[in-house]
C-alpha positions in Angstrom: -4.6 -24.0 0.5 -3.2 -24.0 4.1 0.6 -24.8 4.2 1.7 -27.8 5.3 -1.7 -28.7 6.0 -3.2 -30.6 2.8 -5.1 -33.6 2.8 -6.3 -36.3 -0.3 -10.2 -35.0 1.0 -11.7 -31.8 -0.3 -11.1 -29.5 -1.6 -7.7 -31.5 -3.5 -9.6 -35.0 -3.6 -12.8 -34.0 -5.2 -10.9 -31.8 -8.4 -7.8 -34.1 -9.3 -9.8 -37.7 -8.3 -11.5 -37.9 -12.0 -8.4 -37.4 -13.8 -6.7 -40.6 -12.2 -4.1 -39.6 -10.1 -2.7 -40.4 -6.9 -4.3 -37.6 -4.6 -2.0 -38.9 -1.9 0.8 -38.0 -4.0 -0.5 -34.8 -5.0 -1.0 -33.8 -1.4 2.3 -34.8 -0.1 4.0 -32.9 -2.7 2.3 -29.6 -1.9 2.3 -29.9 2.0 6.6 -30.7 1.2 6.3 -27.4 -0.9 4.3 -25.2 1.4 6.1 -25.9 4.6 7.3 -22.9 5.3 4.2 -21.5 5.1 2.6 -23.5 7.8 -0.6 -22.6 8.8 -1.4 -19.8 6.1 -3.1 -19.5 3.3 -1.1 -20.2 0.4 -1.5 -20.2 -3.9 -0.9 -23.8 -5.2 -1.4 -24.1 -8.8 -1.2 -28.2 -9.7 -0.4 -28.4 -13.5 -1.7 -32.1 -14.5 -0.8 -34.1 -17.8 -3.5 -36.1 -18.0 -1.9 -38.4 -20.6 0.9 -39.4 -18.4 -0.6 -38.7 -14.9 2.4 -36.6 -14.4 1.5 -33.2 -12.3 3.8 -30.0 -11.0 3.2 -27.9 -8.3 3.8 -24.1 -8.5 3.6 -22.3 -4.9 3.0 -18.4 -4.2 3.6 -17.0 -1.3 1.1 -15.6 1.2 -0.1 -12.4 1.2 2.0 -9.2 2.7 -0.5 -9.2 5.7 -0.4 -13.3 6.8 3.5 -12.7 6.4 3.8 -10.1 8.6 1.1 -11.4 10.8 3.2 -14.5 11.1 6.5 -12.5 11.5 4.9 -10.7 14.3 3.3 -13.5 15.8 0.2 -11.7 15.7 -3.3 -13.1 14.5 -4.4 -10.0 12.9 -3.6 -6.4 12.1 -4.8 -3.4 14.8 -8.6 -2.3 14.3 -7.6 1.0 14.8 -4.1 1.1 12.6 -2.6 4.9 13.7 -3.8 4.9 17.4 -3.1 1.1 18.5 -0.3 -1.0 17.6 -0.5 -4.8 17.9 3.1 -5.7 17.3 7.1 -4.2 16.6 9.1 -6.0 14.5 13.2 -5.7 13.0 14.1 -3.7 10.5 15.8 -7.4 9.1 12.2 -9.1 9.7 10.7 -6.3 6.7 13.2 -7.2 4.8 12.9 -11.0 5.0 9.5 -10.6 4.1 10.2 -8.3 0.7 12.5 -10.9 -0.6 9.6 -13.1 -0.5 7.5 -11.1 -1.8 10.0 -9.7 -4.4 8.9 -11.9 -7.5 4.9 -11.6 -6.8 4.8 -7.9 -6.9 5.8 -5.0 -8.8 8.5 -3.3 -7.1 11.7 -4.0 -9.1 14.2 -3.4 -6.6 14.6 -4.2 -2.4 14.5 -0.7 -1.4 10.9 -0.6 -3.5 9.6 -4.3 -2.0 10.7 -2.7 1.5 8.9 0.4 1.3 5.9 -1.4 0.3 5.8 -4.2 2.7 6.2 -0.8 5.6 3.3 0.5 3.9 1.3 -2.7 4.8 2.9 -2.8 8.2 1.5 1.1 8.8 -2.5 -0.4 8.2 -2.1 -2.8 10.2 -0.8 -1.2 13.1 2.6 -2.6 13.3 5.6 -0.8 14.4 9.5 -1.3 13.1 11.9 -1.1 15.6 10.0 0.5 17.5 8.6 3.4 15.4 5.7 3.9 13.3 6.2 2.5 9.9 5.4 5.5 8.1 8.8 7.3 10.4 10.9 3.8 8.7 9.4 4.6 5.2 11.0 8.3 5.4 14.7 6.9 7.0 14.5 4.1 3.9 13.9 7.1 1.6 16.5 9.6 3.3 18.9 6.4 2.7 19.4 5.3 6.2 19.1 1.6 5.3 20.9 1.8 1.5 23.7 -0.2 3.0 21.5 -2.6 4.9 19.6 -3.0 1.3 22.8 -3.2 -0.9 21.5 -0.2 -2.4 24.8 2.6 -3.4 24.9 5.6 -0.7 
C-alpha cells in the first residue's frame, strides 16, 4: 500500500468490508503506521479476528531502492548505473537506511546491512559522499567506517 496514503475504497474496502469491520478504522491505523513512509510502497499485513472484530497491523518497510530513492530525492535509479549517476548521498544517509532495513534482510550485523544497501546504491547509479559506491564498499571493508558502525578497529 502507499504510506500515508490509505483510503476505506479499494483495494482495503473491498477485502476487509465482508468480515464486518470498520474500514475507516482500519485505514486510519495503517496511514498512522506507514507515515514515515509517505508516498512509497509499503507491506501492510492486517491480522483480523473475526470473532471480536479486533485487527493488528504489521508494517514492512520499503524496498532498498524506494529508500534510497527517497533519501536521495530522486524518482528513480540511473539507466545507465556505472557511466551516469543520478544522485550523492552521506555516508550517515546509508546507514540510516540499513538500520531500517536491518530486521527484513539477512545481514546480521551494520557493517553487513551497510555493505549491502552500497551495493544497491552502485545499480542504481548513486554516489556516497561523492564516490562511487563500489570505492565506499572497499573503505567499509578496509575498516574506515568500524568506528562510525560501532564495529571494534
Amino acid at each position: 500500500m502507499e504510506g500515508g496514503k490509505v483510503t476505506a475504497g479499494p483495494p482495503l474496502g473491498p477485502a476487509l468490508g465482508p468480515l464486518g469491520l470498520n474500514v475507516l478504522a482500519v485505514a486510519e491505523e495503517v496511514n498512522k503506521q506507514t507515515g514515515e513512509y509517505m508516498g512509497m510502497r509499503v507491506p501492510v499485513e492486517i491480522v483480523v479476528d473475526t470473532d471480536t472484530k479486533k485487527f493488528t497491523v504489521k508494517v514492512g518497510t520499503p524496498s532498498t531502492a524506494a529508500l534510497i530513492a527517497s533519501t536521495a530525492g530522486i524518482s528513480k535509479g540511473s539507466g545507465t548505473a556505472g557511466k551516469d549517476f543520478v544522485a550523492d548521498v552521506k555516508f550517515s544517509d546509508i546507514v540510516s537506511v540499513a538500520s531500517k532495513k536491518l530486521p527484513d534482510i539477512r545481514s546480521k550485523t551494520l557493517k553487513a546491512a551497510v555493505k549491502e544497501i552500497l551495493g544497491t546504491c552502485v545499480s542504481m547509479g548513486v554516489k556516497v559522499d561523492g564516490m562511487h559506491a563500489k570505492d565506499v564498499i572497499k573503505e567499509v571493508d578496509r575498516g574506515k567506517y568500524d568506528s562510525y558502525l560501532g564495529e571494534k578497529n
